[in-house]
C-alpha positions in Angstrom: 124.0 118.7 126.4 121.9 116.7 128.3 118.3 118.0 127.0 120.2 117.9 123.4 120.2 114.0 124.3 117.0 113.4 125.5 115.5 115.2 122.6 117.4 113.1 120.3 115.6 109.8 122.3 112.1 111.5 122.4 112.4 112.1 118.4 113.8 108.5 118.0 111.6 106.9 119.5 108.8 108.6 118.2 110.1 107.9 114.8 110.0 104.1 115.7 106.5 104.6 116.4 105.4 106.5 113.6 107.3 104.2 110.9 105.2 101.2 112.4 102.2 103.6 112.4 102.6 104.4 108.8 103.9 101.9 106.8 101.9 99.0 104.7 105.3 96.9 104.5 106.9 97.7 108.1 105.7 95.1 110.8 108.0 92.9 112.0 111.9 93.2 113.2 113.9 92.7 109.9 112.1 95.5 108.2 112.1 97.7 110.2 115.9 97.4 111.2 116.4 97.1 107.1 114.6 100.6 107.2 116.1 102.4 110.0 119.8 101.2 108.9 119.4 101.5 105.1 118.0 105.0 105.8 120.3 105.8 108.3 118.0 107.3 111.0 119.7 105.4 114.0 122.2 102.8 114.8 121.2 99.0 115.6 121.8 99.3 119.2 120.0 102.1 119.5 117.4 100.9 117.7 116.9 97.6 119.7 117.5 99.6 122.9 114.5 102.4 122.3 112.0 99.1 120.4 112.4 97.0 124.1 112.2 100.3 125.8 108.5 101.4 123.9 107.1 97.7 124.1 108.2 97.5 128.0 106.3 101.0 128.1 103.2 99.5 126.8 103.2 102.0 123.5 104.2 99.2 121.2 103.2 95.4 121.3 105.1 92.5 119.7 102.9 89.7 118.7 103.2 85.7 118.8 104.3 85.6 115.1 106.4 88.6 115.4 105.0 91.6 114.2 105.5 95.0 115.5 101.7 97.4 116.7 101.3 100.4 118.3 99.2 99.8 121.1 96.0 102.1 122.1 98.8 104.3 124.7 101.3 104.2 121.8 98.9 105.8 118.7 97.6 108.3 121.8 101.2 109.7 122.3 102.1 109.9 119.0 99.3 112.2 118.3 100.2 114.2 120.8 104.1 114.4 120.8 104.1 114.5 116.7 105.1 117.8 117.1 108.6 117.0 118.3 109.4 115.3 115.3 111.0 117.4 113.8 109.2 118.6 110.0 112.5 117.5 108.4 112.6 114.1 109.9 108.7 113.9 109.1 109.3 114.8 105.4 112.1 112.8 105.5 110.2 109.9 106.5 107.3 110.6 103.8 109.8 110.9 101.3 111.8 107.6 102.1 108.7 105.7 102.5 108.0 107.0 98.5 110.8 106.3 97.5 111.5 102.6 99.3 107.8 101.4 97.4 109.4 100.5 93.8 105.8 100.3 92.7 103.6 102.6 95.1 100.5 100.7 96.5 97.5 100.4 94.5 94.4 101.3 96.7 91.3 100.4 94.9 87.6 100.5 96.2 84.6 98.9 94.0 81.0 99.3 94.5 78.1 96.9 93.0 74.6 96.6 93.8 72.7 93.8 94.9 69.2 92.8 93.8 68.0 93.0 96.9 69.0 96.9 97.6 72.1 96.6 99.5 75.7 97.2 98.3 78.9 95.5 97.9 81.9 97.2 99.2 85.5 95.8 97.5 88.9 97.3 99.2 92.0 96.6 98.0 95.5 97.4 97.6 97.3 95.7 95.1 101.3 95.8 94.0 102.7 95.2 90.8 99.4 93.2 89.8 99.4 91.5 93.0 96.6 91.5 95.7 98.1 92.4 99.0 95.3 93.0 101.0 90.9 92.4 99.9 88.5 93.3 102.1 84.7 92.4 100.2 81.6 93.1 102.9 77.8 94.1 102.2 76.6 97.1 103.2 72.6 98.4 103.6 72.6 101.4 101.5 74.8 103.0 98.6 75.6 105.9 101.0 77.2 104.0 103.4 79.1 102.4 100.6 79.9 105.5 99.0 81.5 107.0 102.6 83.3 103.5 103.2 85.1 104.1 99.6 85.9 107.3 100.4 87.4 106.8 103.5 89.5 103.8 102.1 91.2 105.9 99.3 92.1 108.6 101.7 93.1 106.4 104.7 93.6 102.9 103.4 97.5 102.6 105.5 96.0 103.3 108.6 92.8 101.5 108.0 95.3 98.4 106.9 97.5 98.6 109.7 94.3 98.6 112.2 93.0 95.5 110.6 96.2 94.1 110.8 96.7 94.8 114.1 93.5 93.0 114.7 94.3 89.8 113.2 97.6 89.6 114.7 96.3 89.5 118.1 93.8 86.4 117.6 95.1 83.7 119.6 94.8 80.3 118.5 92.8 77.3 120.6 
């Protein structure tokens, strides 16, 4: 009974972790206790127990305007306990997370040359016509461009979450 029990926390709270991990639209409190309770995946006290429980572990931060991030510790165990997430749960998860986007995200990536030789690289993600998230930068040569695309169509939620997780940690003067 008992390992039953702490299984059941191990794969809860790795499930916290991985929903923050892998969602565009899951960062702060409300959403994620909208997600967990509409999707019935865990009760609000357990929910608010195993959340103070990661961030007093260090594995997820809470920043000044209230968004949730996995910290460096956090992403580093939950690539190495994924495992005991159950495949169900996992798919489960997937599946929820496809069917709670109304209209999926739009990841789009635009390359245009420059007169001078180097490359503009465009990332976006877009919903229902509406920019979510551009990212425009130069780069030095249409390979790197060409990899940078690439890489943003395939991994454009985590890439997001990074940068977002970036941004939320600049203090102000």
């Amino acid at each position: 009974m008992i390992s039953n029990s702490i299984d059941e926390l191990a794969r809860d709270k790795l499930t916290i972790l991985y929903i923050i991990q892998n969602s565009i639209e899951i960062h702060d409190e409300k959403s994620l206790t909208n997600y967990v309770l509409e999707n019935d995946l865990m009760n609000y006290f357990s929910l608010r127990q195993y959340v103070a429980e990661l961030i007093e572990a260090k594995l997820l931060h809470l920043t000044d305007n209230k968004n949730y991030y996995l910290s460096e510790q956090g992403k580093t165990t939950l690539n190495l306990l994924i495992s005991n997430i159950p495949e169900e749960r996992l798919s489960e998860l997937n599946s929820i997370a496809e069917e709670s986007i109304a209209s999926p995200m739009e990841k789009l990536a635009e390359i245009s040359a420059k007169p001078n030789g180097e490359f503009i690289v465009k990332l976006m993600l877009s919903k229902e016509l509406d920019d979510t998230f551009t990212l425009k930068f130069t780069v030095a040569g249409l390979k790197m461009a060409t990899i940078i695309k690439e890489y943003w169509e395939n991994s454009s939620n985590y890439l997001y979450n990074e940068i977002m997780e970036i941004v939320s940690n600049v203090k102000e003067d």
